[in-house]
N, C-alpha and C positions, 0 to 999 in steps of 0.2 A: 390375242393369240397370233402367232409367228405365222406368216403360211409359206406352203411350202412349194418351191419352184414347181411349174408343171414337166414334166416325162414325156417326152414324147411318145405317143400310142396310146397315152392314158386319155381319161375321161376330156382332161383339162386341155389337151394337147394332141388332136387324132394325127393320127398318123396317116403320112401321105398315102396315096397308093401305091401300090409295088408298079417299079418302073419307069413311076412318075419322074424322073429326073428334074424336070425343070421344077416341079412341085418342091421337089426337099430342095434343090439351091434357092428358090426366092421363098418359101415357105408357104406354106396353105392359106389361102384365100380365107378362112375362119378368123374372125381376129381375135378368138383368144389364140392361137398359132403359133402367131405374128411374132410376139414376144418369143417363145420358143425358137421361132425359123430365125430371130436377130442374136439371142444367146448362143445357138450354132455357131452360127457364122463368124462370131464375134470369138468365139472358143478355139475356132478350126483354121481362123485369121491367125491368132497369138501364138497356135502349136507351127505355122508354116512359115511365120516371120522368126520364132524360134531357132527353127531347124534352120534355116537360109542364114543365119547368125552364126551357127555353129560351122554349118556346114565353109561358111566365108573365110572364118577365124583358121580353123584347120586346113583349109587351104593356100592360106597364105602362109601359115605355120612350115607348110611343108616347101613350100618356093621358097623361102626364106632360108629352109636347110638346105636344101638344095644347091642354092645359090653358093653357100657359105663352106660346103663342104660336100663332097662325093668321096663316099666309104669303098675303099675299096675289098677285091675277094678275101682277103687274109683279118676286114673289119678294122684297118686302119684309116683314121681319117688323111684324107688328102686335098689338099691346096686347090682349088678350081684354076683352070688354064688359064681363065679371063684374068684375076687376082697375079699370079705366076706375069705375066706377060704386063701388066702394070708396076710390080715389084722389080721387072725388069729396066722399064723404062725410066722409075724412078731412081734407081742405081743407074741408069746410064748419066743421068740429067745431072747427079750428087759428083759422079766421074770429071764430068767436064767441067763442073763450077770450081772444085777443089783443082783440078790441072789449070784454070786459067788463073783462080789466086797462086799457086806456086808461080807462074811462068812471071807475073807481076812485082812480087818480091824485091829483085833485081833492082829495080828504076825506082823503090822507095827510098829516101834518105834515110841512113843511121839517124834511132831517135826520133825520126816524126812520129807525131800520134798514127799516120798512115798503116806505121808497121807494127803497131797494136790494132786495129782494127783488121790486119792483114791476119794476124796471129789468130784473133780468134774467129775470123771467117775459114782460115784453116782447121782449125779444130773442131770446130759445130759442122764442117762436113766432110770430116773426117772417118770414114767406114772401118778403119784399124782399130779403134776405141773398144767394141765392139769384139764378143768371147769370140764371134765366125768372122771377124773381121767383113763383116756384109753390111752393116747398119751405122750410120752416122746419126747424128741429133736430129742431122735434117730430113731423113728416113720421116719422121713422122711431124715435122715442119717444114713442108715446102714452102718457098717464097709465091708460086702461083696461086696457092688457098689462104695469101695470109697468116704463113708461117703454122699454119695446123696441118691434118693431116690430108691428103692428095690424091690418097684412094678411090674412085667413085664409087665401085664397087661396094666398099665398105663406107662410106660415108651413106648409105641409103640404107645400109643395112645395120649390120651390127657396131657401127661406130669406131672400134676397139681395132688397133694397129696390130700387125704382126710383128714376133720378135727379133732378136739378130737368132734365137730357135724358131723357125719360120713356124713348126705347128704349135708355139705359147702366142697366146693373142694377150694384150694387155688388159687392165680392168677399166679401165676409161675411155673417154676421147681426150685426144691431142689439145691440150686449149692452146687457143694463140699465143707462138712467142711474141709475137709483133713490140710488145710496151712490156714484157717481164720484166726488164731492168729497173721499171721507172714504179715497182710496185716496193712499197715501203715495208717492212716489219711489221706482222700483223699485230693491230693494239686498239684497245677498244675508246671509242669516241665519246667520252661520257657528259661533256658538256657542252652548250653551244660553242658554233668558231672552233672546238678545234680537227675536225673535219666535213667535210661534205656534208655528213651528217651527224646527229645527236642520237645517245644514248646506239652505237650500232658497233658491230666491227668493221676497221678499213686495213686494209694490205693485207699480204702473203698471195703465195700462188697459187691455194687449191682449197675451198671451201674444207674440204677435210682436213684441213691441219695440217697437209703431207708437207709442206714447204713454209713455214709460218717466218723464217730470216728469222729467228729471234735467238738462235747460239751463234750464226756469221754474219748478223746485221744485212743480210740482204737475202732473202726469199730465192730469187732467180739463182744464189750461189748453194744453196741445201736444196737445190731441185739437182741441179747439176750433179750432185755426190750422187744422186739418189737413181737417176735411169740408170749410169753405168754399171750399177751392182744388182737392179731390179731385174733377176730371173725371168721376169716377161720380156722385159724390155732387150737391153743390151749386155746384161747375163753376164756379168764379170763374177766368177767367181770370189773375189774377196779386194778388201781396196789396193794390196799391194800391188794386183795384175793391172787395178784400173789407174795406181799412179806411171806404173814404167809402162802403160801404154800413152798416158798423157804425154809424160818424157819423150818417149823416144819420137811423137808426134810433133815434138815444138820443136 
């Protein structure tokens, strides 16, 4: 037959004295008690490591909105100043790369490969791209993080870049452009030799499929199509705005 926990106050379990404090925290000296006064403790341990859990959780919950967004009286979200004043300085930094590749131009030879490289350093920080004309590529590829994204604010936090609509935040983090060119057409590796690995997928630019190069033979060239038009991102309404701004950019 089963038996059945002792109760405190009961036969099996007396109950300390009224008062006794230090009696109910270490438990009555009785040992049948003992068991009792450690089941407590053990119960009233798990309910206070619980709450301390919760109460942690919710608290960083709320720093974290905090951090990310201060609503203002009307119950619109708004940009935090700290964020504001790194978006600033990030468009400053996008300013002066794209001004010193123009002023460079000049002293390239007609025809060197110089003046394609020169081309599309112009264009990847290029802010006109872009529906507010605010956001370049490099916007969320700086060169100081390794060509991802720059923000520290948001690199601690929510990861997720803002757009050339400063309140649309994207659905990802920035991966590094650093090596995008050098990633092949995603295609799956099914024997030994002929990738890195066997039976796996190799190439494309985004585990989700968003950039797979497999309709322009290069991945880095179907990501490209894809921020200028993505409503997070750089918000071109539709591709004709995003070719006559490529145009009138080259």
């Amino acid at each position: 037959m089963d038996q059945i926990p002792p109760v405190i106050g009961n036969k099996d379990c007396p109950k300390p004295a009224y008062g006794d404090v230090g009696t109910l925290i270490m438990g009555p000296e009785d040992t049948r008690g003992q068991s009792c006064s450690r089941r407590t403790r053990c119960t009233m341990t798990l309910i206070a490591f619980a709450g301390a859990v919760w109460a942690f959780c919710f608290l960083a919950t709320a720093i974290a909105e905090e951090k990310m967004f201060s609503t203002a009286a009307n119950g619109v979200p708004e940009t935090p100043k700290t964020l504001v004043q790194e978006i600033a300085a990030i468009e400053a930094q996008i300013d002066a790369i794209q001004e010193a590749a123009i002023a460079g131009i000049p002293s390239l030879l007609p025809g060197s490969p110089q003046r394609l490289q020169a081309l599309g350093k112009l264009l990847f920080f290029d802010k006109e791209l872009s529906v507010n004309r605010n956001e370049a590529c490099a916007f969320c590829h700086m060169p100081q993080t390794g060509y991802q994204g720059a923000f520290e604010s948001l690199n601690v936090s929510s990861v997720a870049m803002p757009g050339s609509v400063r309140t649309r935040f994207a659905l990802r983090k920035p991966p590094s452009a650093a090596y995008a060119a050098f990633s092949p057409p995603l295609y799956y590796a099914e024997k030994p030799g002929e990738g890195k690995c066997s039976q796996c997928f190799i190439g494309g630019n985004f585990w989700d499929l968003r950039a797979t190069g497999l309709r322009l033979h290069s991945p880095t060239a179907m990501q490209a199509h894809g921020s200028p038009l993505n409503p997070l991102e750089m918000a071109n309404p539709d591709p004709a705005v995003r070719s006559a701004r490529v145009i009138a950019s080259s």
